[in-house]
C-alpha positions as CSV (number, residue, x, y, z in Angstrom):
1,X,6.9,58.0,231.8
2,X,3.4,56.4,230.5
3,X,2.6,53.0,231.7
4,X,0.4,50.4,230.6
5,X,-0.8,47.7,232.7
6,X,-3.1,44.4,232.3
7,X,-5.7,42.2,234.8
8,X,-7.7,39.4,234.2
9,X,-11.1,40.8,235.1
10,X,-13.3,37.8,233.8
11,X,-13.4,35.2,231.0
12,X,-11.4,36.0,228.1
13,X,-12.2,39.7,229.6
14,X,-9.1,42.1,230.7
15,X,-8.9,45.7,232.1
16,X,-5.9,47.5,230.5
17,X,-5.3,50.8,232.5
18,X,-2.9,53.7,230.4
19,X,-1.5,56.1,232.7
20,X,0.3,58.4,230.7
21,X,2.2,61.6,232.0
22,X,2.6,65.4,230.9
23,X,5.8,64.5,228.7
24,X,3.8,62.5,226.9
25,X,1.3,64.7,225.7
26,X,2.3,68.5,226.7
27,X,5.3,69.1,223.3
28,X,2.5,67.9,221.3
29,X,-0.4,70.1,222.3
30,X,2.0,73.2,222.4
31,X,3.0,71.9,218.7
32,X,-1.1,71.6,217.8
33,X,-2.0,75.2,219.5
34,X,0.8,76.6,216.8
35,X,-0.6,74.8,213.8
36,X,-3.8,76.4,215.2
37,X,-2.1,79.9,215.4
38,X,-0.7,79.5,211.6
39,X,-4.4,78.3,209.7
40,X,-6.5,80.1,212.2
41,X,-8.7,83.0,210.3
42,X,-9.9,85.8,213.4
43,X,-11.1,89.3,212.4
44,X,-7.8,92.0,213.2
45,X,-5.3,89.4,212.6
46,X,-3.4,88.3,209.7
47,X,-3.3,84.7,208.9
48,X,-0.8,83.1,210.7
49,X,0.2,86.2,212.8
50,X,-2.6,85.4,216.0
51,X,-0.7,85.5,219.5
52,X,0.0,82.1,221.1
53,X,-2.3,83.7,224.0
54,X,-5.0,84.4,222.1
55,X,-5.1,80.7,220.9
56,X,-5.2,78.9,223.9
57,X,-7.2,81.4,225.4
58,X,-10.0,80.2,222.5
59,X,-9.0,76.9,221.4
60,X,-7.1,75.5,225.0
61,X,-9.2,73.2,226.5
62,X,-10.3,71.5,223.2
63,X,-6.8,70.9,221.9
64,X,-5.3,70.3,225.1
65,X,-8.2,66.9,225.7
66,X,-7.6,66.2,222.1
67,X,-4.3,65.8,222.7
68,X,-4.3,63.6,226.1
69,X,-6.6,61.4,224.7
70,X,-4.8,60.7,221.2
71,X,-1.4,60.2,224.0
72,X,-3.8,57.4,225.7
73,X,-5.0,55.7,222.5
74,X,-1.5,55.7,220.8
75,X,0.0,54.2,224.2
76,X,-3.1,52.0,224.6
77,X,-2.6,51.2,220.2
78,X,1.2,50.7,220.8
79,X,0.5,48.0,223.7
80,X,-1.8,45.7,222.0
81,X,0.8,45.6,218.7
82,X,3.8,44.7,221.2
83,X,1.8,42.3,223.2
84,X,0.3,40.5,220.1
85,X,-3.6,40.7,221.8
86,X,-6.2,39.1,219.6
87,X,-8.8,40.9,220.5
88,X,-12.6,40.9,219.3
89,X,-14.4,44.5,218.0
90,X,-12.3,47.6,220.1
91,X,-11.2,47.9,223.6
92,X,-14.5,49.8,225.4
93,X,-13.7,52.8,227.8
94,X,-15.0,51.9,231.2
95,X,-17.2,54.0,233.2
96,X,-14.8,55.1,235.5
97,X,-13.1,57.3,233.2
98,X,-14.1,60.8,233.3
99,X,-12.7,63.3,230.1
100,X,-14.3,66.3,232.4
101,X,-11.3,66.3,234.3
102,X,-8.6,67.0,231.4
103,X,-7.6,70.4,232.5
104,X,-4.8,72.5,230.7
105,X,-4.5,75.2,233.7
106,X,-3.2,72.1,235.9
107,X,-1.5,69.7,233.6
108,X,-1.3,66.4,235.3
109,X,-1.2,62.7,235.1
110,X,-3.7,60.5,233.9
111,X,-5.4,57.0,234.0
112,X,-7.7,55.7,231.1
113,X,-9.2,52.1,231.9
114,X,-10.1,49.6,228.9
115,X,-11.8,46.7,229.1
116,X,-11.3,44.2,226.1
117,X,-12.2,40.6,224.9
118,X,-10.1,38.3,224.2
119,X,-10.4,36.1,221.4
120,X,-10.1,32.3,222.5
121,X,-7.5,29.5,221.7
122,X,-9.4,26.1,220.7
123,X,-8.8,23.2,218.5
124,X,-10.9,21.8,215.5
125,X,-12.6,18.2,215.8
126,X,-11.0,15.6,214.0
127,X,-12.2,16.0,210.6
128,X,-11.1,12.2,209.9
129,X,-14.5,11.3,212.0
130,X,-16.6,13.5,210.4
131,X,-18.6,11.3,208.1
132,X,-21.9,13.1,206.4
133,X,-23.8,12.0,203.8
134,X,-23.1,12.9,199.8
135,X,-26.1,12.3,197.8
136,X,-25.7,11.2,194.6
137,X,-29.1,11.7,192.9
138,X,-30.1,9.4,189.9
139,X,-30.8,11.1,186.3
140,X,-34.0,8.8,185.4
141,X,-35.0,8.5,182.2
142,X,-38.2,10.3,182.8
143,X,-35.9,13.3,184.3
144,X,-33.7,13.3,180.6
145,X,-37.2,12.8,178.8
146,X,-39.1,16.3,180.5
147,X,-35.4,17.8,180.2
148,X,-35.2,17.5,176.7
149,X,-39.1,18.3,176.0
150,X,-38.1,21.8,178.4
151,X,-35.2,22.8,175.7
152,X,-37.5,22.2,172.8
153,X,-40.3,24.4,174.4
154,X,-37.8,27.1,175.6
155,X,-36.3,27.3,172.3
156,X,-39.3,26.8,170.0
157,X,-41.3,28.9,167.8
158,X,-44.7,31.1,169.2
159,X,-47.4,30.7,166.5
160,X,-50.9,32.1,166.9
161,X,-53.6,29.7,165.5
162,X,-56.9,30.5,164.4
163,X,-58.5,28.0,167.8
164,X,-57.5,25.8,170.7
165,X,-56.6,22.9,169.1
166,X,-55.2,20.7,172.3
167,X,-53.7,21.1,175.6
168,X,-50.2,22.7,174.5
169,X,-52.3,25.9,173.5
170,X,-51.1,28.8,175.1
171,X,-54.1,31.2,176.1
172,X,-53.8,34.9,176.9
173,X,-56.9,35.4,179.0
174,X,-58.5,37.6,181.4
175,X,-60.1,36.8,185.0
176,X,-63.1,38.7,186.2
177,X,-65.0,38.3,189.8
178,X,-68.3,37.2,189.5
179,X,-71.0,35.7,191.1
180,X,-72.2,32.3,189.8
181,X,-74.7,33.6,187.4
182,X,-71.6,35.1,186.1
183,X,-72.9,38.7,186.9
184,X,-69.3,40.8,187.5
185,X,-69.0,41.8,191.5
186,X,-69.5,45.2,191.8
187,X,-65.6,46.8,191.7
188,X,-64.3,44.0,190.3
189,X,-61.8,44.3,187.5
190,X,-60.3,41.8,185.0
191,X,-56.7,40.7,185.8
192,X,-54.6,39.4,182.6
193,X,-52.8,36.1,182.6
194,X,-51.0,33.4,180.1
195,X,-52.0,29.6,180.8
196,X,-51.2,26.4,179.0
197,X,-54.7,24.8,178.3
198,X,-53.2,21.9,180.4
199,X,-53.2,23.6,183.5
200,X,-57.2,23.3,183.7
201,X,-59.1,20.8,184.8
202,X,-59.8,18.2,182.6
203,X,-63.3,19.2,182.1
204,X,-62.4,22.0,181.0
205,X,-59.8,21.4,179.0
206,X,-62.6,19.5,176.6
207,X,-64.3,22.9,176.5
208,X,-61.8,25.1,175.8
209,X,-60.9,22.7,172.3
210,X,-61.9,24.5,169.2
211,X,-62.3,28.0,170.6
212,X,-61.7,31.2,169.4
213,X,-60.5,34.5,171.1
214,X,-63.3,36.3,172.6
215,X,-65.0,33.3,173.8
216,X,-66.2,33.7,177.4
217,X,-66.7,31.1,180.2
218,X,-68.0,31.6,183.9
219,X,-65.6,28.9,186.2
220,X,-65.7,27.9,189.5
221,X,-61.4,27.7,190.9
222,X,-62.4,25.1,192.9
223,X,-63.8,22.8,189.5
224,X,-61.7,24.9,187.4
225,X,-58.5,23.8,188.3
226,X,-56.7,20.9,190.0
227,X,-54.6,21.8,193.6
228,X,-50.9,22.5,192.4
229,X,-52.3,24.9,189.8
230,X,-55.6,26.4,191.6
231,X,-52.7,27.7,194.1
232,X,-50.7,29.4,191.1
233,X,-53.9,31.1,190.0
234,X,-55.0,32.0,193.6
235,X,-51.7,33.7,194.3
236,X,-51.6,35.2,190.6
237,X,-55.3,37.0,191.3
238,X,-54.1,38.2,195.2
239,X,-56.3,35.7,197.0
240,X,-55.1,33.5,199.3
241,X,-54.4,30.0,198.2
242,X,-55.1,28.2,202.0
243,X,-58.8,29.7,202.0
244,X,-61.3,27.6,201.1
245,X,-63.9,30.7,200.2
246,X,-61.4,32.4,197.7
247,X,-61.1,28.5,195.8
248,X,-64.9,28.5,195.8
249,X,-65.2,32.0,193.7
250,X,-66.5,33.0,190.6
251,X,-64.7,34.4,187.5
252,X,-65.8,35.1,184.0
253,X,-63.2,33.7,181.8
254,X,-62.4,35.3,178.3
255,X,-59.5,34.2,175.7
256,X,-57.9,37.3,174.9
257,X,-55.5,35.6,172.2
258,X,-54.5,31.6,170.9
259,X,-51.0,30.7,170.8
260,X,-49.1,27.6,170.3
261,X,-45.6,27.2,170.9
262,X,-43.8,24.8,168.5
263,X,-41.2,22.5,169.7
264,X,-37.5,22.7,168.3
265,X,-36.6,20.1,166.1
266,X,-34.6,17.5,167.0
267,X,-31.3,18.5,164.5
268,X,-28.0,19.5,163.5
269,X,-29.2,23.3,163.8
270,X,-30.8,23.0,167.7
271,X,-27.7,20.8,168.3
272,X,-25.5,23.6,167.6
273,X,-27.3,26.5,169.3
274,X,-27.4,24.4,172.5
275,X,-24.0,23.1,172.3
276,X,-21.9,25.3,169.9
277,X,-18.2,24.3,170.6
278,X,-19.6,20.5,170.7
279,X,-20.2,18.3,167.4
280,X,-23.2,17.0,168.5
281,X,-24.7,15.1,165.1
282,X,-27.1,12.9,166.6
283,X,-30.0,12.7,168.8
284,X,-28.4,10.4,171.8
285,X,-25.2,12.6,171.1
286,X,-27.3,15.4,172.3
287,X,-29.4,13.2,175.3
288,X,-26.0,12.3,176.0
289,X,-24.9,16.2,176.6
290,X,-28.0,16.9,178.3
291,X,-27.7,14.5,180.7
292,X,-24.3,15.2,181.8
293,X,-25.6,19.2,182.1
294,X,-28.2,17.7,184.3
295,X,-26.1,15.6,186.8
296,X,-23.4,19.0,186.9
297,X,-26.2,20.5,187.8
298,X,-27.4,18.1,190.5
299,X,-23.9,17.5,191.7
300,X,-23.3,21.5,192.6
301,X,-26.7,21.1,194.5
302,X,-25.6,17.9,196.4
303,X,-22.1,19.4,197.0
304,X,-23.9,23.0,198.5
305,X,-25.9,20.3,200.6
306,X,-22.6,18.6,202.1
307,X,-21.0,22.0,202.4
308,X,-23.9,23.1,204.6
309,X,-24.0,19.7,206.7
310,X,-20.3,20.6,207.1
311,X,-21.2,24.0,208.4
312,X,-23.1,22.4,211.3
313,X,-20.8,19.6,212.1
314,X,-17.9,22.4,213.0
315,X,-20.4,24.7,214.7
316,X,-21.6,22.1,216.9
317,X,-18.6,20.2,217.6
318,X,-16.2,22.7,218.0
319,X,-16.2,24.3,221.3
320,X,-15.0,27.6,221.6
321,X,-15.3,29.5,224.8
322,X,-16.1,33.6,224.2
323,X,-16.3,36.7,226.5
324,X,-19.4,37.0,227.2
325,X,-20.2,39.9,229.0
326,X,-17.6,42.1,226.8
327,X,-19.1,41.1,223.6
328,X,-22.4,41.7,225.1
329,X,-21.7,45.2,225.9
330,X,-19.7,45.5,222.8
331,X,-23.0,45.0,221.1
332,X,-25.2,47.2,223.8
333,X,-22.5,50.1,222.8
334,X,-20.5,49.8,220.3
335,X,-22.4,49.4,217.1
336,X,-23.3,52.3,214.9
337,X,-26.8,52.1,216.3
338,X,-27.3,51.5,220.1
339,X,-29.4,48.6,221.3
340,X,-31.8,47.7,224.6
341,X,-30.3,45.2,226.8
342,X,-33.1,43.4,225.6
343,X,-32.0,43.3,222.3
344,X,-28.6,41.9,223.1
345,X,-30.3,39.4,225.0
346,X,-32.4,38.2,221.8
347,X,-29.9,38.8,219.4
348,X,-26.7,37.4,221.2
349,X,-26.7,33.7,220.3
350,X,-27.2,34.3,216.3
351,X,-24.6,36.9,217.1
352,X,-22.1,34.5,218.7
353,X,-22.8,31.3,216.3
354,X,-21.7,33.9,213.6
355,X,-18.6,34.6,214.9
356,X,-17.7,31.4,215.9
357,X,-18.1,30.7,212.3
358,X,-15.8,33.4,211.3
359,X,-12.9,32.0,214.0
360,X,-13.1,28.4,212.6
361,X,-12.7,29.8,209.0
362,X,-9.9,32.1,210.0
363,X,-8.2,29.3,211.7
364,X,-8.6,26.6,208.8
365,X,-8.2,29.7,206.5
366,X,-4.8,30.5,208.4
367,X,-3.2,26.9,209.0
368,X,-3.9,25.2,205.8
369,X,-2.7,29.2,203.6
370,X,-5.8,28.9,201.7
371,X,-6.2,32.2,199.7
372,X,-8.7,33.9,196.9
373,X,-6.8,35.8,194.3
374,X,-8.0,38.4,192.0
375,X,-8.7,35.5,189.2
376,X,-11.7,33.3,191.6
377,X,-13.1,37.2,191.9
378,X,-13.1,37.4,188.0
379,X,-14.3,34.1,187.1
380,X,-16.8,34.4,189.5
381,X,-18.0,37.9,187.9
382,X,-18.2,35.7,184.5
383,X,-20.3,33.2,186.3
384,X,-22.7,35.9,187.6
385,X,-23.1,37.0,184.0
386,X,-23.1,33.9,182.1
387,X,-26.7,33.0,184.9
388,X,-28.1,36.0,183.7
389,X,-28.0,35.1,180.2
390,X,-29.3,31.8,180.7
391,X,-26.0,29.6,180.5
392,X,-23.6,31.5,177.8
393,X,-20.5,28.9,177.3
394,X,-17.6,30.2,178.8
395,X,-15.6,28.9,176.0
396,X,-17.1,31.3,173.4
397,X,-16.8,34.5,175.2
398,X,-16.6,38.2,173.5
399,X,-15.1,41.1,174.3
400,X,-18.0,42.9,176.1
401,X,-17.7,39.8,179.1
402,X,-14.2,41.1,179.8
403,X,-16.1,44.7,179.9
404,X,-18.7,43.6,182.4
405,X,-15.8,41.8,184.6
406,X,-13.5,44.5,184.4
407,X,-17.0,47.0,185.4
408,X,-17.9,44.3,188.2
409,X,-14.0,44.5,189.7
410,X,-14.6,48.3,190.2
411,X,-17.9,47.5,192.3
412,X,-16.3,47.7,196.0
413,X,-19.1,45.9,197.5
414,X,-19.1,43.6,195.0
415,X,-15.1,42.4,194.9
416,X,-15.9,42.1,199.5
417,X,-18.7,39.9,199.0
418,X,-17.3,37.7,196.4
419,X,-14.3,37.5,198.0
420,X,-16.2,36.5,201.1
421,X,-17.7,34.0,199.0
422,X,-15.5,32.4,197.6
423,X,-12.7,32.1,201.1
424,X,-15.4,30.2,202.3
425,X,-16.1,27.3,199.5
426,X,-12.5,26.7,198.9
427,X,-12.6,26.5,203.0
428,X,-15.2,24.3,202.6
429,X,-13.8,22.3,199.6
430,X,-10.6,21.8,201.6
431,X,-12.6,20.9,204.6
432,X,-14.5,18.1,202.1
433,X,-11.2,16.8,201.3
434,X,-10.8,15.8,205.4
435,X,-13.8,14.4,206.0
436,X,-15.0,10.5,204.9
437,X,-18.6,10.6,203.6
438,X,-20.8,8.0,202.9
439,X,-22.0,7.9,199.2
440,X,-26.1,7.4,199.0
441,X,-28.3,7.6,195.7
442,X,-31.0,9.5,195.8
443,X,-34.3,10.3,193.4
444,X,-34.2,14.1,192.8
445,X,-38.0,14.2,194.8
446,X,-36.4,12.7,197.9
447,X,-33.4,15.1,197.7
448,X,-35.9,17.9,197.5
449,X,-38.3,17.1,199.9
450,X,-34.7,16.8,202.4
451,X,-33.9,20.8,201.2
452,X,-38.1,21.6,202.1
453,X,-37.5,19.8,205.5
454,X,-34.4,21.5,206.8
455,X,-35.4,24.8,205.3
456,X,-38.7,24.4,207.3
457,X,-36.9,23.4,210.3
458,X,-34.3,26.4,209.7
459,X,-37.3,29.1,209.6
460,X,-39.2,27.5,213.1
């Protein structure tokens, strides 16, 4: 009779030894060498009519190990269920075993050792006492005013007048190296671009009024253009935008083409195409609407912010003891690709924050029964689609959105990643509903300057 037994060889780490005996494997390899007998295909024998003899003589040993070891992992399988082990990855076969000594002319007993990892017991913090900040960031006037100028230019109307008539213009140009005599360097070839007259320099600017296409200037980046922009243009010609030598080049400028974009009126019509299950009438109707877009908007960007503050607070202050060593040879073996002990050693603590992330979801995940259904999968499919197009209102949806959902719930990858997704904000919204933050206005410059900082620290 097969036995299993269990010791505590190290943190969270056990050795599970399966001994298992010729009854337990010896009916089912004579049962395997017949199936071989009825499908095998040999010259001089018809199918299903090879001796028994023959068989083993070719196909023996293989079937005979094949066999032992299945006994061993169905005994070793079989264990684990009855003993309700949480255990991380798959129990790893320790060195000590040797396959090389399975032999079917002297069926015996034998001993497979296991080493697994156990995953830990541990307890959240108190949520209660968690108390990080939610930023509330103020809508200024100014904000609502360069909001509602953005709509009007995105939905306006292209013209193409006859000169540059002020700083709105947009110019389709051309950028050729040159020296400052304007004499093209040698190789040099012109690069297209679109500008709005207002991203030059002043100086310039006053040139550029009452041109035509075709006229030509020779510019200096550095005089050309002020800093925020002169990077743009850098990075737009493949020069790099911290070099002081690349902002002191030469280009021969030429206006390839004249275009003015035309704002969108102020009226019933843009009202409607913005906002068409709203009856917006009036102008501070539609600032109105606007506005409340924009703080939606900002309040999904302060709430990601919390989320992620959230995130650290449980890694860092729950503690949560792992098997070390196991997991590190789990991860020096066991992957699909095998790695250097050096590699484990560099990759091992983004390796174990990450999975100390996935025990504290599966815990909060597990005690509080919070679940994704089919329907968050769906909606978030619509979601994905409606960004694509710009912001399509979900209210006013066709027939071809229920297409690309229905497409998008046939994309395995997809459905896993959303589902991902999504079982960790409504963690993460459940968690926000534990917590006690403290409220603090914020102008939309400090808020982003806080995202630059901690991404910058993030990347260090």
């Amino acid at each position: 009779m097969s036995t299993v037994t269990r010791e505590n060889i190290g943190l969270l780490n056990d050795k599970i030894v399966v001994k298992i005996e010729k009854s337990d494997y010896l009916p089912s390899f004579e049962k395997s060498l017949k199936e071989y007998g009825k499908k095998a295909n040999i010259p001089g024998f018809r199918k299903g009519m090879v001796p028994t003899s023959l068989i083993k003589k070719m196909y023996g040993n293989s079937v005979f190990a094949d066999e032992v070891l299945k006994g061993v992992e169905k005994k070793l399988t079989d264990y684990l269920t009855s003993e309700q082990l949480e255990i991380f990855a798959q129990p790893l076969p320790l060195p000590e075993n040797d396959a090389s000594k399975i032999n079917m002319t002297q069926p015996t007993d034998y001993s497979f050792a296991f080493e697994v990892g156990l995953k830990p017991a541990f307890e959240l913090p108190d949520l209660s006492s968690l108390t990080p900040t939610r930023y509330q960031i103020i809508v200024t006037d100014e904000m609502l005013k360069d909001e509602v100028e953005r709509l009007r230019q995105k939905n306006g109307t292209m013209t193409e007048p006859e000169t540059v008539s002020g700083e709105d213009n947009v110019l389709n140009v051309t950028f050729q190296e040159t020296n400052a005599e304007g004499v093209p360097v040698e190789g040099s070839q012109p690069k297209d671009n679109s500008l709005l007259v207002k991203y030059f320099a002043p100086a310039l600017r006053e040139q550029l009024v009452g041109k035509k296409a075709g006229a030509e200037f020779t510019i200096q980046l550095s005089t050309a253009f002020e800093d925020k922009e002169r990077a743009w243009i850098l990075q737009d010609l493949g020069l790099n935008k911290e070099s002081a030598s690349d902002s002191e080049k030469y280009f021969k400028l030429v206006i390839v083409k004249v275009g003015l974009l035309e704002q969108a009126n102020l009226d019933e019509a843009f009202f409607k195409k913005l906002y068409p299950n709203q009856a917006i009438l009036t102008t501070e109707d539609f600032t109105e609407a606007v506005k409340k877009d924009m703080a939606d908007q900002w309040k999904a960007q302060t709430t990601n912010h919390l989320q992620h503050a959230l995130y650290h607070e449980l890694l860092d202050k729950t503690t949560i003891a792992f098997p070390e060593s196991f997991l590190k040879r789990w991860l020096l073996t066991g992957g699909e690709k095998p790695k250097t002990a050096e590699e484990v050693e560099k990759e091992f603590p983004t390796f174990a924050s990450a999975l100390k992330w996935n025990l504290i979801t599966d815990k909060i995940v597990t005690d509080h029964k919070i679940e994704v259904v089919p329907e968050d999968i769906r909606e978030a499919a619509r979601r994905q689609l409606f960004s694509y197009l710009g912001g399509l209102p979900p209210g006013d949806e066709q027939p071809w959105v229920d297409d690309y959902v229905n497409k998008m719930m046939q994309d395995k990858r997809f459905v896993e990643e959303t589902y991902q997704n999504q079982r960790t904000n409504k963690m993460l919204a459940w968690v926000e509903t534990q917590v006690k933050p403290k409220d603090k206005a914020i102008t939309a410059e400090e808020f982003n300057k806080l995202n630059e900082e901690h991404q910058h620290h993030h990347h260090e």
